[in-house]
C-alpha positions as CSV (number, residue, x, y, z in Angstrom):
1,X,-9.2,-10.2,-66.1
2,X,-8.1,-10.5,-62.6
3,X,-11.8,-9.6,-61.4
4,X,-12.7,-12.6,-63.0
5,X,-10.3,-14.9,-62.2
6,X,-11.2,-13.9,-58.1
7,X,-14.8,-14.2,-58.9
8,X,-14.6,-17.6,-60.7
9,X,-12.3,-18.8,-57.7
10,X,-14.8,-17.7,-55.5
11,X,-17.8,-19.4,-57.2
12,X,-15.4,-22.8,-57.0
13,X,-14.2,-22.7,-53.4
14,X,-17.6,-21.4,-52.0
15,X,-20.4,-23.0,-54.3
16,X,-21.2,-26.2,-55.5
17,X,-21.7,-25.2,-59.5
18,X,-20.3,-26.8,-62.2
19,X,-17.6,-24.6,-64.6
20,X,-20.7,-24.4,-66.7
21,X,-22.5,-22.4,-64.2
22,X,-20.0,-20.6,-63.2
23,X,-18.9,-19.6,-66.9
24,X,-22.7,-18.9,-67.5
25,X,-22.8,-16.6,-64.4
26,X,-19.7,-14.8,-65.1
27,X,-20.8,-13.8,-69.1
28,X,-18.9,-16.3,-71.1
29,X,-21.5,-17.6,-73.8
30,X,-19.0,-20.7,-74.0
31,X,-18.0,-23.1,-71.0
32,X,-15.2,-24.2,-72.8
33,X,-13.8,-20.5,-73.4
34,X,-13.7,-20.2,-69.4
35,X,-12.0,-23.6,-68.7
36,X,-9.3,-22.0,-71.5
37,X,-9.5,-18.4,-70.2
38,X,-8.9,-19.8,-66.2
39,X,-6.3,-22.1,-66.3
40,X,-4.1,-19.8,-68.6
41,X,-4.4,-17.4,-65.4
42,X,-4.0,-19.5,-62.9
43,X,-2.0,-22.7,-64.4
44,X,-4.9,-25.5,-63.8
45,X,-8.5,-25.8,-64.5
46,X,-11.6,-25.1,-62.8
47,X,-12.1,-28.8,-61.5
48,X,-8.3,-29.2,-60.5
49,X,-8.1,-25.9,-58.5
50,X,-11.4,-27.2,-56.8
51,X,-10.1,-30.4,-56.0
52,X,-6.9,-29.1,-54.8
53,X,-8.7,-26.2,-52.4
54,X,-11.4,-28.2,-51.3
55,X,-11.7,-31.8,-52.2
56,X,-14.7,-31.6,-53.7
């Protein structure tokens, strides 16, 4: 779980893909699953933590 929360934080503060690549590149068959799966770990979704790192 926590390998995948670093590696989806590192797709969004170093790459420019959407959730939906990055849930696609990370194994999840279902964007929507990720979104859910990463902001129960880290309290805010994929687009807010990348806002909020990079403001982007």
């Amino acid at each position: 779980q926590s390998r995948i929360t670093t590696e989806a934080k590192r797709h969004l503060y170093f790459t420019e893909a959407s959730a939906k690549e990055i849930a696609y590149r990370l194994g999840f068959s279902n964007p929507a699953h990720f979104s859910s799966f990463f902001k129960k770990c880290t309290g805010k979704s994929p687009s807010f933590f990348r806002k909020q790192n990079i403001g982007f």
